[in-house]
Structures are given as C-alpha cells and as structure tokens.
Biopython code that builds the backbone (N, CA, C, O; Angstrom):
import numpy as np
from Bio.PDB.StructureBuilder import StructureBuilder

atoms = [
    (1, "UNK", "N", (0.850, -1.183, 0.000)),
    (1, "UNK", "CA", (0.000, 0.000, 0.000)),
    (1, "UNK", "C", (0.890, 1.239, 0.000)),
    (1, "UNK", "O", (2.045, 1.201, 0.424)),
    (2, "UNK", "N", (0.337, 2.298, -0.472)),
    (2, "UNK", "CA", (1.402, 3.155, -1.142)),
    (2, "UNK", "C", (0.836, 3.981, -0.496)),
    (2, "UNK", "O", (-0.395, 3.970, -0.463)),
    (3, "UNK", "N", (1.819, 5.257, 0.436)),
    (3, "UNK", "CA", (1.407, 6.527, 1.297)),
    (3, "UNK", "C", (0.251, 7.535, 0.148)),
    (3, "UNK", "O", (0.480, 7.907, -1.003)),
    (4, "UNK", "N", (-0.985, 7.751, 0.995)),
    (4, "UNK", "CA", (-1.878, 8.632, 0.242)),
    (4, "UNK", "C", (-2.071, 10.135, 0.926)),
    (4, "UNK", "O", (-2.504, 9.877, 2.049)),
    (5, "UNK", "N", (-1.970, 11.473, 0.811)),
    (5, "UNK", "CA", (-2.515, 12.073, 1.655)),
    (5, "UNK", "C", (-4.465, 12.241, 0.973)),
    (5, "UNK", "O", (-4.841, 12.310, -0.197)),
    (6, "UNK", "N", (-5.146, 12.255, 2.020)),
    (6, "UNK", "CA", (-6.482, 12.341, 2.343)),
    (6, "UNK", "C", (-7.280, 13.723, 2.229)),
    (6, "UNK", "O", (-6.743, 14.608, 2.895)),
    (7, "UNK", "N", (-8.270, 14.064, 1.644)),
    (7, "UNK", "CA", (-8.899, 15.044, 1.819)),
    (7, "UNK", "C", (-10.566, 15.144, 1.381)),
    (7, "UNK", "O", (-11.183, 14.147, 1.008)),
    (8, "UNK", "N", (-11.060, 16.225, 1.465)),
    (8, "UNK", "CA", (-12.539, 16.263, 1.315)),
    (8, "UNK", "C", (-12.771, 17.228, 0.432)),
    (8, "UNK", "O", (-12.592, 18.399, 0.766)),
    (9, "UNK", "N", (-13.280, 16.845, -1.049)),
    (9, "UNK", "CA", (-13.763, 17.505, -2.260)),
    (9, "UNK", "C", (-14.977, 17.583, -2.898)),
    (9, "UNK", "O", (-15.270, 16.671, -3.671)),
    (10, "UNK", "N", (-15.985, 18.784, -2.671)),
    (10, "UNK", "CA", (-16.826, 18.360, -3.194)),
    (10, "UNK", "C", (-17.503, 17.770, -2.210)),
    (10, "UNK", "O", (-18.607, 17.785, -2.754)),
    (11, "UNK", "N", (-17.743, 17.118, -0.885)),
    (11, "UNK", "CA", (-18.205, 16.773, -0.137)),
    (11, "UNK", "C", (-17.936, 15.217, 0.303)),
    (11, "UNK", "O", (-18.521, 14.577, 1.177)),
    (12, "UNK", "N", (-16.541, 14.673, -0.838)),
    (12, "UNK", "CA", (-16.599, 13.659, -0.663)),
    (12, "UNK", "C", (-14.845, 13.237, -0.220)),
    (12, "UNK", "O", (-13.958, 14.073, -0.392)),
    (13, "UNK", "N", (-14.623, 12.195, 0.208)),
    (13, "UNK", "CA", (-13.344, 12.142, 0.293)),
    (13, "UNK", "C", (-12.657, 11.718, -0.523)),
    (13, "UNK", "O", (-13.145, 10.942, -1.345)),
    (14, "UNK", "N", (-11.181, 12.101, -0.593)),
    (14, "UNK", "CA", (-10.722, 11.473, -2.127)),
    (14, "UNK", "C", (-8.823, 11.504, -1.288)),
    (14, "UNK", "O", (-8.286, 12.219, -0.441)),
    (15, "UNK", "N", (-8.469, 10.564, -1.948)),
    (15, "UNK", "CA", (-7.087, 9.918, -1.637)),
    (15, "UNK", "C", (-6.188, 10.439, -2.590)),
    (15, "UNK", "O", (-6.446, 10.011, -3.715)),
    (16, "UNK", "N", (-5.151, 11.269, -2.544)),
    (16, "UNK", "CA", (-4.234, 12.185, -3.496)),
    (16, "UNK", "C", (-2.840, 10.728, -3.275)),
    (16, "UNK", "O", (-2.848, 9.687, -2.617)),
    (17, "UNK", "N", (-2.001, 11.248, -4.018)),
    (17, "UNK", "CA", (-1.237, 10.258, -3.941)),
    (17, "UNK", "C", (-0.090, 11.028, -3.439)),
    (17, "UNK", "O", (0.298, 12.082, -3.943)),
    (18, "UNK", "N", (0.442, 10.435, -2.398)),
    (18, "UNK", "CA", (1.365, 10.669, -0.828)),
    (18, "UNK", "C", (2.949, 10.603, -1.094)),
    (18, "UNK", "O", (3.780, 10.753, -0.198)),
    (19, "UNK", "N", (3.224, 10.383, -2.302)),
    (19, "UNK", "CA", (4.938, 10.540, -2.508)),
    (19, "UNK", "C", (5.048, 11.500, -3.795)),
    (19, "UNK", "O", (4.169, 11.887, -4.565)),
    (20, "UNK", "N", (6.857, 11.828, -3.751)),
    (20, "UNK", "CA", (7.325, 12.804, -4.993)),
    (20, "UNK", "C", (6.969, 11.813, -6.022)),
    (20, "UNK", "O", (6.125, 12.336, -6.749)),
    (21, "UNK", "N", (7.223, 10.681, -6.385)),
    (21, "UNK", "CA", (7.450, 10.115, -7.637)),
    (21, "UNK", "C", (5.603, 9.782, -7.603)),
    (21, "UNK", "O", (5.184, 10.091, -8.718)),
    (22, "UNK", "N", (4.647, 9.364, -6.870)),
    (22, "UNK", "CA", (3.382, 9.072, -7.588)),
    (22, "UNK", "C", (3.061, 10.391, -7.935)),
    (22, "UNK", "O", (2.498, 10.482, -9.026)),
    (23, "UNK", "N", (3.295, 11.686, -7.190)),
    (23, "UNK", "CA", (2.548, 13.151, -7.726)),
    (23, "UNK", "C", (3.124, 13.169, -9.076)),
    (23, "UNK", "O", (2.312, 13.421, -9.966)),
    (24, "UNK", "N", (4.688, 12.901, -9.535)),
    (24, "UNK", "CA", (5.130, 13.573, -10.378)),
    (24, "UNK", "C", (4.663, 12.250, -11.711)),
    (24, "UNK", "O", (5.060, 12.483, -12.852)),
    (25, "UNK", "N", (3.869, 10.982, -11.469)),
    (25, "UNK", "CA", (3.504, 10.177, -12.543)),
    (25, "UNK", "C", (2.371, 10.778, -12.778)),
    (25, "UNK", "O", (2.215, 11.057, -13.967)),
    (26, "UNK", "N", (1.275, 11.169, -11.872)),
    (26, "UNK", "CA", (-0.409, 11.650, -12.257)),
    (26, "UNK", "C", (0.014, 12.944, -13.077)),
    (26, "UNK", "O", (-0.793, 13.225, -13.964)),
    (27, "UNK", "N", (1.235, 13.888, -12.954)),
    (27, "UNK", "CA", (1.166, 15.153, -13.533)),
    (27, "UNK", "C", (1.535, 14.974, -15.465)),
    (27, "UNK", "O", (2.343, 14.116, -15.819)),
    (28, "UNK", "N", (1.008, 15.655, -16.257)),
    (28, "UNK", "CA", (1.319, 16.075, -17.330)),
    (28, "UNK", "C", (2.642, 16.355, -17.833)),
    (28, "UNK", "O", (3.053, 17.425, -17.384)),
    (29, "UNK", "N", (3.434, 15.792, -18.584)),
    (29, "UNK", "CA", (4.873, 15.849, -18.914)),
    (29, "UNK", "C", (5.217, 17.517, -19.190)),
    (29, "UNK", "O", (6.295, 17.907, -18.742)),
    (30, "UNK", "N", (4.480, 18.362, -19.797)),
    (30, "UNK", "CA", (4.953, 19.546, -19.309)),
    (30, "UNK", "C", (5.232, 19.959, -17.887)),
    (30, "UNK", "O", (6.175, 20.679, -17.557)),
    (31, "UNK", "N", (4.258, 19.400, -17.005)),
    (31, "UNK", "CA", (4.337, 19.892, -15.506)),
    (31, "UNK", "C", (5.360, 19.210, -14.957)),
    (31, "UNK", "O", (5.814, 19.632, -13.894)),
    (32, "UNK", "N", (5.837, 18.213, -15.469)),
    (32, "UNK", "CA", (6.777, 17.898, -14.896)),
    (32, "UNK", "C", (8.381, 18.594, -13.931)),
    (32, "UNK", "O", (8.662, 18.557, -12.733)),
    (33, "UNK", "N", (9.004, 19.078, -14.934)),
    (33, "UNK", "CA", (9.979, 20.109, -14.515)),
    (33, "UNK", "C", (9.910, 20.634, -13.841)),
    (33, "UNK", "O", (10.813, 20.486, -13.017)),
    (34, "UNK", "N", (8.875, 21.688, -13.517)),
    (34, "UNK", "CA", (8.296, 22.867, -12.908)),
    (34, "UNK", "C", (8.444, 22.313, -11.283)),
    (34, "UNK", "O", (9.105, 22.685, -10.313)),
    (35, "UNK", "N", (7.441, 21.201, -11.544)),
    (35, "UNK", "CA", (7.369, 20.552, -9.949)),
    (35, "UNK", "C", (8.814, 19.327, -9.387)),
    (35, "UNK", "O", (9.311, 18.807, -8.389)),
    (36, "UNK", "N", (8.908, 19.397, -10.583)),
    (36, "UNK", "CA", (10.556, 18.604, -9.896)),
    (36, "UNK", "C", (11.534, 19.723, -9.330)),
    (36, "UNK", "O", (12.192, 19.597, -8.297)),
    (37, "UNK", "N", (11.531, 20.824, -10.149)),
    (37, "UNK", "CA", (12.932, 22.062, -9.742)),
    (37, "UNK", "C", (11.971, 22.718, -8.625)),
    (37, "UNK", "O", (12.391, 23.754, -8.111)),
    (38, "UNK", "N", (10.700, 22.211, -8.190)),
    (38, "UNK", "CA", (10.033, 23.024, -6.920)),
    (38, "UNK", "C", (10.212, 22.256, -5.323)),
    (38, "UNK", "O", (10.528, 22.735, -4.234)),
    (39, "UNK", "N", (9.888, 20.990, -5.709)),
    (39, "UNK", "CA", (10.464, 19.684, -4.672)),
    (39, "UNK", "C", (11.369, 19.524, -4.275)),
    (39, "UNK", "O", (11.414, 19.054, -3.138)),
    (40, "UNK", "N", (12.657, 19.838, -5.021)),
    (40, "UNK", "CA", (13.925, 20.003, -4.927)),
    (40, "UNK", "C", (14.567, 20.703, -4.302)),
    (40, "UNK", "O", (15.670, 20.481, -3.801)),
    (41, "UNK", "N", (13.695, 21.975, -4.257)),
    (41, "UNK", "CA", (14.477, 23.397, -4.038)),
    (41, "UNK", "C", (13.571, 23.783, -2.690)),
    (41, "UNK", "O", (13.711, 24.870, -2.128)),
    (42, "UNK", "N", (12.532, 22.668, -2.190)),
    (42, "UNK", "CA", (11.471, 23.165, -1.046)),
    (42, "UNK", "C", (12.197, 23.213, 0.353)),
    (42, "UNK", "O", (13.217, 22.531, 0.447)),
    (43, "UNK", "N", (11.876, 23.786, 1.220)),
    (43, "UNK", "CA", (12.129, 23.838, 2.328)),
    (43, "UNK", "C", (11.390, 22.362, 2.909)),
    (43, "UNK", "O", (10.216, 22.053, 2.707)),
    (44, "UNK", "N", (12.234, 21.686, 3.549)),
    (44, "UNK", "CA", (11.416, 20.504, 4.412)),
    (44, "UNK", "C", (10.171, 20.610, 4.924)),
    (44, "UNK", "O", (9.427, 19.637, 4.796)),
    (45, "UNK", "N", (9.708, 21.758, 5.581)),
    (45, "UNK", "CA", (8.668, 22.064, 6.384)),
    (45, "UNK", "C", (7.756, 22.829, 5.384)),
    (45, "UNK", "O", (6.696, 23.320, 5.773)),
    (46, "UNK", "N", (8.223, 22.942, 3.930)),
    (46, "UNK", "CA", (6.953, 23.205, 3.184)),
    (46, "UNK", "C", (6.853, 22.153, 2.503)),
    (46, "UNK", "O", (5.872, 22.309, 1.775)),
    (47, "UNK", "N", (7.384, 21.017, 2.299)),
    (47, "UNK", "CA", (7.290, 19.592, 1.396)),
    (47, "UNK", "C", (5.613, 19.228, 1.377)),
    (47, "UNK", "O", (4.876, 19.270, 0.392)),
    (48, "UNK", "N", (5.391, 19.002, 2.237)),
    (48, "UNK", "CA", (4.223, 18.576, 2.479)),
    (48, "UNK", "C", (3.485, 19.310, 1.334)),
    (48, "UNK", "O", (3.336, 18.869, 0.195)),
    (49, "UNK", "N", (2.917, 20.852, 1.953)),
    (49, "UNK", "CA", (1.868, 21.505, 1.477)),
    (49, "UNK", "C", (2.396, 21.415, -0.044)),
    (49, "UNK", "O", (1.563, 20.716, -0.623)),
    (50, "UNK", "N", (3.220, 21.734, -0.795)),
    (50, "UNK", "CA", (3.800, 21.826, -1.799)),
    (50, "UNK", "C", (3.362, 20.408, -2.886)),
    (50, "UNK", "O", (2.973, 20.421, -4.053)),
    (51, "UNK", "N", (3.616, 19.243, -1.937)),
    (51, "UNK", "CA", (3.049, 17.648, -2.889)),
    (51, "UNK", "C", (2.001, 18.135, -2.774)),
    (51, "UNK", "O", (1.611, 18.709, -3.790)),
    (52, "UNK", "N", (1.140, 18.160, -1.667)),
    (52, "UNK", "CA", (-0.172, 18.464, -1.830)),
    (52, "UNK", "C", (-1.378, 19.681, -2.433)),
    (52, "UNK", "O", (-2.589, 19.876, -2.539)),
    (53, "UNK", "N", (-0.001, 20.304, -2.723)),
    (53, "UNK", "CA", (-0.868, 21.637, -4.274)),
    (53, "UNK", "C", (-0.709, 20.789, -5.448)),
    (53, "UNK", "O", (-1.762, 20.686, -6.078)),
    (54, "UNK", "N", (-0.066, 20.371, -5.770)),
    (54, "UNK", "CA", (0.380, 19.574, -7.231)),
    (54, "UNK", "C", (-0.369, 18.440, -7.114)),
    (54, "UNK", "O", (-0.936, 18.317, -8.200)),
    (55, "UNK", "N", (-0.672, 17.573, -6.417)),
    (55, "UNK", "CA", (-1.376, 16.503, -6.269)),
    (55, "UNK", "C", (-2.868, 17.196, -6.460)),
    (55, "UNK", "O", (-3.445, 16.594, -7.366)),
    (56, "UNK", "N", (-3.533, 18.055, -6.018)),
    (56, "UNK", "CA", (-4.780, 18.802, -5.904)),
    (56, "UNK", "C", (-5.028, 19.268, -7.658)),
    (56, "UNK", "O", (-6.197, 19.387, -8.024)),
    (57, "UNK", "N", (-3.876, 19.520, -8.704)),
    (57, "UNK", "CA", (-4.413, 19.879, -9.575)),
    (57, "UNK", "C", (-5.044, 19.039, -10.592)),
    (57, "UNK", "O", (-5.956, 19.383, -11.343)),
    (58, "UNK", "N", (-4.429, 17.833, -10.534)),
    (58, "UNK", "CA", (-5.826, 16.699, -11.091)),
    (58, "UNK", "C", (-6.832, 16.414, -10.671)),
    (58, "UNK", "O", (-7.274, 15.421, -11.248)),
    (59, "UNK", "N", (-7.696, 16.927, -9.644)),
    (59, "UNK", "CA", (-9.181, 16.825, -8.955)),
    (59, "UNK", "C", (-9.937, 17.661, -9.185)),
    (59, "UNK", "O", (-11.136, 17.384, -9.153)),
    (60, "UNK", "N", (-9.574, 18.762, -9.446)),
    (60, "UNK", "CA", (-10.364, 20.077, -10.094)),
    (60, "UNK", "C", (-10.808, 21.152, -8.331)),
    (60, "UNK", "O", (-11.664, 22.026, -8.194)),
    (61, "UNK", "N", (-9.803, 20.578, -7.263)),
    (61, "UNK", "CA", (-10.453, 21.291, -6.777)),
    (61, "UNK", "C", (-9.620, 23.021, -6.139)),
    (61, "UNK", "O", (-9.795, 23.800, -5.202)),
    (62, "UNK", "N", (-8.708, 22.900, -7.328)),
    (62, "UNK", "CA", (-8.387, 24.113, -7.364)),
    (62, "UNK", "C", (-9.558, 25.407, -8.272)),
    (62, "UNK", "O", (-9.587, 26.631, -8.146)),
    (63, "UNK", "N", (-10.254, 24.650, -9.000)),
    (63, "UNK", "CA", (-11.496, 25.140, -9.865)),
    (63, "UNK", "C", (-12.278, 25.610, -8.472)),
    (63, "UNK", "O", (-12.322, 26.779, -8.089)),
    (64, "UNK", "N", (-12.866, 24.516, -7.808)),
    (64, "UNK", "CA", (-13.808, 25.075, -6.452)),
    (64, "UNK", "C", (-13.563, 26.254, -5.739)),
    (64, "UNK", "O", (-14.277, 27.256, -5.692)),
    (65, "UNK", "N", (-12.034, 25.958, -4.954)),
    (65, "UNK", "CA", (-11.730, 27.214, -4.412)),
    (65, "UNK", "C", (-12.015, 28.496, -5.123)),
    (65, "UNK", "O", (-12.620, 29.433, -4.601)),
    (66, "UNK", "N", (-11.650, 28.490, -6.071)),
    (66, "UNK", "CA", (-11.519, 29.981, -6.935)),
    (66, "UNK", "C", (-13.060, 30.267, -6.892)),
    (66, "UNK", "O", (-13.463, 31.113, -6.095)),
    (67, "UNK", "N", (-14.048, 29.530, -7.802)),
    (67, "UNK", "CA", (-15.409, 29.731, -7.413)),
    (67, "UNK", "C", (-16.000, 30.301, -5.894)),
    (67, "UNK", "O", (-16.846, 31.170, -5.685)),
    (68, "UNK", "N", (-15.321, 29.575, -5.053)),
    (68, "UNK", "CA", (-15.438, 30.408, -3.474)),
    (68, "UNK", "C", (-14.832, 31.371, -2.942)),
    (68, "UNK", "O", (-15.216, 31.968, -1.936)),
    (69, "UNK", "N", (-13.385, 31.704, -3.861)),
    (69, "UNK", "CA", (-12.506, 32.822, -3.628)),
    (69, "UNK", "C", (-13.431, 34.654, -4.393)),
    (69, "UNK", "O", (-13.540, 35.842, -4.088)),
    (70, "UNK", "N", (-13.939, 33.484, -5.695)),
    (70, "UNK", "CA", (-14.659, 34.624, -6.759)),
    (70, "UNK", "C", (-15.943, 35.580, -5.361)),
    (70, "UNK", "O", (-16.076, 36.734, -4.952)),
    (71, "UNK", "N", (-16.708, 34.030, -5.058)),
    (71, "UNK", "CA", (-18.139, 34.605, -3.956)),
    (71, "UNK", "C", (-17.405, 35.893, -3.391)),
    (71, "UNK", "O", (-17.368, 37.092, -3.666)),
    (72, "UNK", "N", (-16.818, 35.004, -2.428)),
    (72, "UNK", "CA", (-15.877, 35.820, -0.888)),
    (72, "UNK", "C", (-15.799, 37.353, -1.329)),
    (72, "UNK", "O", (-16.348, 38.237, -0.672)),
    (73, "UNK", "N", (-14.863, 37.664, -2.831)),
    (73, "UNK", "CA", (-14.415, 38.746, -3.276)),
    (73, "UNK", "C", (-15.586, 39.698, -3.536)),
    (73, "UNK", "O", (-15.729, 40.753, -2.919)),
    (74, "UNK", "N", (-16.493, 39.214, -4.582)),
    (74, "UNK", "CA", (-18.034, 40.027, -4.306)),
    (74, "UNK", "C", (-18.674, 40.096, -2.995)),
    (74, "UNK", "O", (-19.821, 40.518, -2.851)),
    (75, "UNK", "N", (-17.896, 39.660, -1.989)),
    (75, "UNK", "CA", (-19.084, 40.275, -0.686)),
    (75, "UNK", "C", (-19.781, 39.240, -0.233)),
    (75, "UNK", "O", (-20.510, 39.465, 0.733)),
    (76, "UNK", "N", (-19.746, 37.863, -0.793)),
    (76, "UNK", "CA", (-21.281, 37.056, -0.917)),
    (76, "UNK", "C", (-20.472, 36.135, 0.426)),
    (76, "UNK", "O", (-19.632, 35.292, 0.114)),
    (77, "UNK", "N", (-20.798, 36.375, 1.856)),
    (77, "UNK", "CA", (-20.128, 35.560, 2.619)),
    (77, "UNK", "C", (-20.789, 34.550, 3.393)),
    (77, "UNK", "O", (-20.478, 34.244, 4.544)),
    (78, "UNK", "N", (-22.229, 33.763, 2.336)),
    (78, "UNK", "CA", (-23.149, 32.951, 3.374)),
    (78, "UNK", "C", (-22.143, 31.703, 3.115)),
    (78, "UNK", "O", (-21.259, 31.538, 2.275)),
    (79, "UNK", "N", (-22.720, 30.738, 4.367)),
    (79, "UNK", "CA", (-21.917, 29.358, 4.477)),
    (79, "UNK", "C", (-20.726, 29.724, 5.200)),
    (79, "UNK", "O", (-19.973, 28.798, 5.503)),
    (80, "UNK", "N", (-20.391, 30.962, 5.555)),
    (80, "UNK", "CA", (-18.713, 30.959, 6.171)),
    (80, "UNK", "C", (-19.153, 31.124, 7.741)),
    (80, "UNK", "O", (-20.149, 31.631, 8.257)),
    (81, "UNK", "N", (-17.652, 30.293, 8.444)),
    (81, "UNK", "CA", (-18.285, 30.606, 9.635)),
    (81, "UNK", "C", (-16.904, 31.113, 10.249)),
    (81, "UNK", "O", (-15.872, 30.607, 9.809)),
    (82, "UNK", "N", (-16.835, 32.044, 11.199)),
    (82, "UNK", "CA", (-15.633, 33.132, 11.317)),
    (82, "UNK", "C", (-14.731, 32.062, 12.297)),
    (82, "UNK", "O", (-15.329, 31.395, 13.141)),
    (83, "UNK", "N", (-13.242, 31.942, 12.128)),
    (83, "UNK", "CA", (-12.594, 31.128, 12.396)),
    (83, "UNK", "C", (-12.365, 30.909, 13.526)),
    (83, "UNK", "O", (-11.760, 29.874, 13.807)),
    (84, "UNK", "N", (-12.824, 31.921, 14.673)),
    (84, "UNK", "CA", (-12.945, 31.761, 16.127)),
    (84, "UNK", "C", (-14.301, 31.170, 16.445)),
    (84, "UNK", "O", (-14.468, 30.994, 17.651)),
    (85, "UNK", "N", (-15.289, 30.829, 15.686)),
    (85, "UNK", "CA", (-16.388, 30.227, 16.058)),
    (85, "UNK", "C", (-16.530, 28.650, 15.582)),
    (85, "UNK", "O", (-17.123, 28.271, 14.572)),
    (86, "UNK", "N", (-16.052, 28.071, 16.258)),
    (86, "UNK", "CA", (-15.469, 26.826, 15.533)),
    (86, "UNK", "C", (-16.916, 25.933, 15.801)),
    (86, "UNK", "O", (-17.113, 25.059, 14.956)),
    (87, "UNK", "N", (-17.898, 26.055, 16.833)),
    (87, "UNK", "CA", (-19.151, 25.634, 16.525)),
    (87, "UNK", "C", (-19.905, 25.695, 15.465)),
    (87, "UNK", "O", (-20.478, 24.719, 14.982)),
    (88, "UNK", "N", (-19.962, 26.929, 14.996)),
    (88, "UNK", "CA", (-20.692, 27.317, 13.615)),
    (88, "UNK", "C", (-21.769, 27.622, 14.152)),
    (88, "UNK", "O", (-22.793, 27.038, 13.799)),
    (89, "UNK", "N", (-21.799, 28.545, 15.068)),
    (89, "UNK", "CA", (-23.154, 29.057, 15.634)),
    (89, "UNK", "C", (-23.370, 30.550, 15.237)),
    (89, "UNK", "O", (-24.464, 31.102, 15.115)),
    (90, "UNK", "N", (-22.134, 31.112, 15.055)),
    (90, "UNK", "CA", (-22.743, 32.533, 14.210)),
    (90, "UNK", "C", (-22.254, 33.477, 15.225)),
    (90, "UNK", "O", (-22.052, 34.642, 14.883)),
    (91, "UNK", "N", (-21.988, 33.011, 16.733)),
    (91, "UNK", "CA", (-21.755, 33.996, 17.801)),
    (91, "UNK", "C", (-20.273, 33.110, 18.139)),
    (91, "UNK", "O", (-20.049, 31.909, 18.292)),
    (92, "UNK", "N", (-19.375, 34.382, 18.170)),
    (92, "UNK", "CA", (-17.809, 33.999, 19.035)),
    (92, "UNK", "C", (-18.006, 34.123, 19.888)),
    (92, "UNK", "O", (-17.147, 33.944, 20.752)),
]
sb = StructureBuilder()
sb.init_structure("model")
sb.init_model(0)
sb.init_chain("A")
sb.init_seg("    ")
for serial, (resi, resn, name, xyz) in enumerate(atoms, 1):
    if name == "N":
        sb.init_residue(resn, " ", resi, " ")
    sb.init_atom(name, np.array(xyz, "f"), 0.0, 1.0, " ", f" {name:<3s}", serial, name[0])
structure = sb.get_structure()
C-alpha cells in the first residue's frame, strides 16, 4: 500500500497520492519540470503543502476554491463561519 494524503472535495473524500514520484507520474509531462525544480528546491517544512498543491491539480479542486474565492471577493459571505467560532453558531 502506497502513502496517500487524504482530503474532502466536493463533499466527498478522495485519496491524493502521498509521494514525490506518484505526484510527479499523475502530472502532465509539461508539468513535470516545474514541480521537480520546486520539490527540490522546497524547504522541508513546506514539502508537504507543496506535494499536496500539485497533487490537488488533477481533482479540479483548485477550480472550487476559486469559485469560493470569486463569492468571498463580491461580498457574498453565506456558508462561512468566522474562524474563532469553531461551533458554527454565528456567535464567538
């Protein structure tokens, strides 16, 4: 069994693939380079987040965010709940 990191897209969970060499097989031979001279050159303590942007761009859910980045930017802030209210009750 091969290391996966885990996440929730879309409402559902989905299994990214957890090493340099499976991210850099799912990516597109142009993308290749880009994310090899980025892995390479990462700070240890950004490795992580870094597989896991590149791994995220075959799921489309870099598409989502932006759609929620687009809302946010017009003002439109229903569904958010302010990051000190970790209940989701509306009151900190």
């Amino acid at each position: 069994m091969y290391p996966t990191l885990k996440t929730v897209i879309d409402g559902r969970l989905v299994e990214l693939p957890g090493t340099i060499a499976a991210v850099r097989a799912q990516l597109p031979d142009a993308d290749v380079p880009a994310f090899t001279h980025e892995v390479e050159n990462a700070p240890a303590d950004q490795l992580t987040v870094i597989l896991a942007r590149w791994a995220l761009r075959a799921t489309g859910a870099d598409e989502e965010d932006e759609e929620v980045f687009q809302r946010l930017r017009a003002g439109d802030h229903s569904g958010c709940v302010p990051a000190d209210d970790e209940a989701g009750t509306g009151t900190a």
